[in-house]
C-alpha positions in Angstrom: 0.0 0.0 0.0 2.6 2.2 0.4 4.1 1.9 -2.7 1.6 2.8 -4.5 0.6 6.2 -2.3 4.3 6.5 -3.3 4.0 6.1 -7.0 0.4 8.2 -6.6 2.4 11.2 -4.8 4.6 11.3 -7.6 2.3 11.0 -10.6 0.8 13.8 -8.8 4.0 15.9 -8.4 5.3 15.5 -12.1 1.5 16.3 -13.0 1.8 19.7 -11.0 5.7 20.6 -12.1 4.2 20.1 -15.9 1.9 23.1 -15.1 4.7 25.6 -14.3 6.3 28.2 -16.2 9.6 28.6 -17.4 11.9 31.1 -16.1 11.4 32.8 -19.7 8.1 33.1 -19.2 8.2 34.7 -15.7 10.4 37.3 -16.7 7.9 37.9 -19.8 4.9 37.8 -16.6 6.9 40.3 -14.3 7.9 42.5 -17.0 4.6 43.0 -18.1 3.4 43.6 -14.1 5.8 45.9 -14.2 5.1 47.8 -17.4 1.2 48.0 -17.0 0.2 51.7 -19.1 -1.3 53.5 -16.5 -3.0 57.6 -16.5 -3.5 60.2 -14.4 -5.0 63.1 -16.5 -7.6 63.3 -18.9 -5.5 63.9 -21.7 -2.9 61.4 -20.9 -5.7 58.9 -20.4 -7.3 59.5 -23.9 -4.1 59.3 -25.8 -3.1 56.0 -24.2 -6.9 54.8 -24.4 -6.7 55.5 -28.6 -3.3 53.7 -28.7 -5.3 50.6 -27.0 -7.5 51.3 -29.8 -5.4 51.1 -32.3 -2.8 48.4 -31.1 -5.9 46.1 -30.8 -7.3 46.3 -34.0 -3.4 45.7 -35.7 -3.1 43.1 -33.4 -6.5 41.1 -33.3 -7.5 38.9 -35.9 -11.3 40.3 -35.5 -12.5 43.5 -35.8 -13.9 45.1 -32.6 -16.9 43.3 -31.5 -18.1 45.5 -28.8 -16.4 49.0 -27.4 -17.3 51.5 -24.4 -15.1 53.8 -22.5 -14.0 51.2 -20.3 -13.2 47.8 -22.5 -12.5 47.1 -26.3 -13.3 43.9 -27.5 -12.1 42.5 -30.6 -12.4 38.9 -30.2 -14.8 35.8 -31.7 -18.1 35.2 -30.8 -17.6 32.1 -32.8 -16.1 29.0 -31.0 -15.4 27.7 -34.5 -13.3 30.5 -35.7 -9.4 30.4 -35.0 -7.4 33.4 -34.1 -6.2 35.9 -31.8 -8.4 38.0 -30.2 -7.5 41.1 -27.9 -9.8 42.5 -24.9 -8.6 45.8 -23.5 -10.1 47.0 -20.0 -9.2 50.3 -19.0 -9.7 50.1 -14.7 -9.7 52.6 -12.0 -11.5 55.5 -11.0 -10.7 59.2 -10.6 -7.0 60.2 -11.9 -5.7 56.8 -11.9 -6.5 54.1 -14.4 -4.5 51.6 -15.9 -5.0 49.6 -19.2 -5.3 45.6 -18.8 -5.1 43.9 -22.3 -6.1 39.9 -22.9 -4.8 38.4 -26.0 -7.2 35.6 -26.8 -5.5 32.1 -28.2 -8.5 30.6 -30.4 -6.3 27.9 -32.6 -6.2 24.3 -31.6 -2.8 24.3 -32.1 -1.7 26.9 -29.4 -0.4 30.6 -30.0 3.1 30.3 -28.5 4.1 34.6 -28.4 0.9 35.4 -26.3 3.1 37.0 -23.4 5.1 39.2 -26.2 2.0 39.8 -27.4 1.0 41.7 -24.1 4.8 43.5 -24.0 4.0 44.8 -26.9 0.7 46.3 -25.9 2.4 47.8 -23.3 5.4 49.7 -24.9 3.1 50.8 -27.5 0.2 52.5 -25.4 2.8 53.4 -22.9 4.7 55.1 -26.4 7.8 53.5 -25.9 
């Protein structure tokens, strides 16, 4: 009996360590933490909320689906299309917002640069 909790703990632990991410992936994670666009005036806020704009309708493979001052979504309402689809949020009240964007992976066979895909977003609302 205890060999097999033994050969159950570890099916379970090379389960879980298959789930991880990569050390490149984690500095692609923190960097974009750390590069989130953010605004504090009204006209810094509308120049970074029409590069959002922009960025995802280059970057989507769908035009916008549904907009509003607060979230851009140019993604599939189709489960049978394949793609990438982008969702930008724009969160916060007052003077401080900050611009979250999703990049949507709708291919069967993966979309491997989805995290460059979000670095980008951020250099280019930020303007960098």
């Amino acid at each position: 009996m205890d060999n097999r909790l033994a050969a159950l703990s570890f099916l379970c632990l090379l389960a879980l360590s298959a789930c991880g991410v990569t050390p490149e992936t984690q500095a692609r994670i923190d960097e974009y933490n750390r590069t989130i666009p953010t605004c504090s005036t009204s006209i810094d806020c509308q120049t970074k909320w029409a590069r959002a704009r922009t960025w995802a309708l280059e970057n989507s493979d769908y035009p916008i689906y549904s907009e509003s001052e607060t979230r851009i979504r140019a993604t599939s309402t189709l489960t049978t299309t394949s793609g990438v689809g982008v969702v930008v949020t724009r969160e916060g009240s007052g003077n401080q917002w900050r611009f979250l964007v999703d990049v949507e992976c709708f291919n069967a066979g993966g979309c491997p640069n989805l995290w460059d895909a979000r670095l980008d977003f951020n250099r280019a609302v930020n303007g960098n």
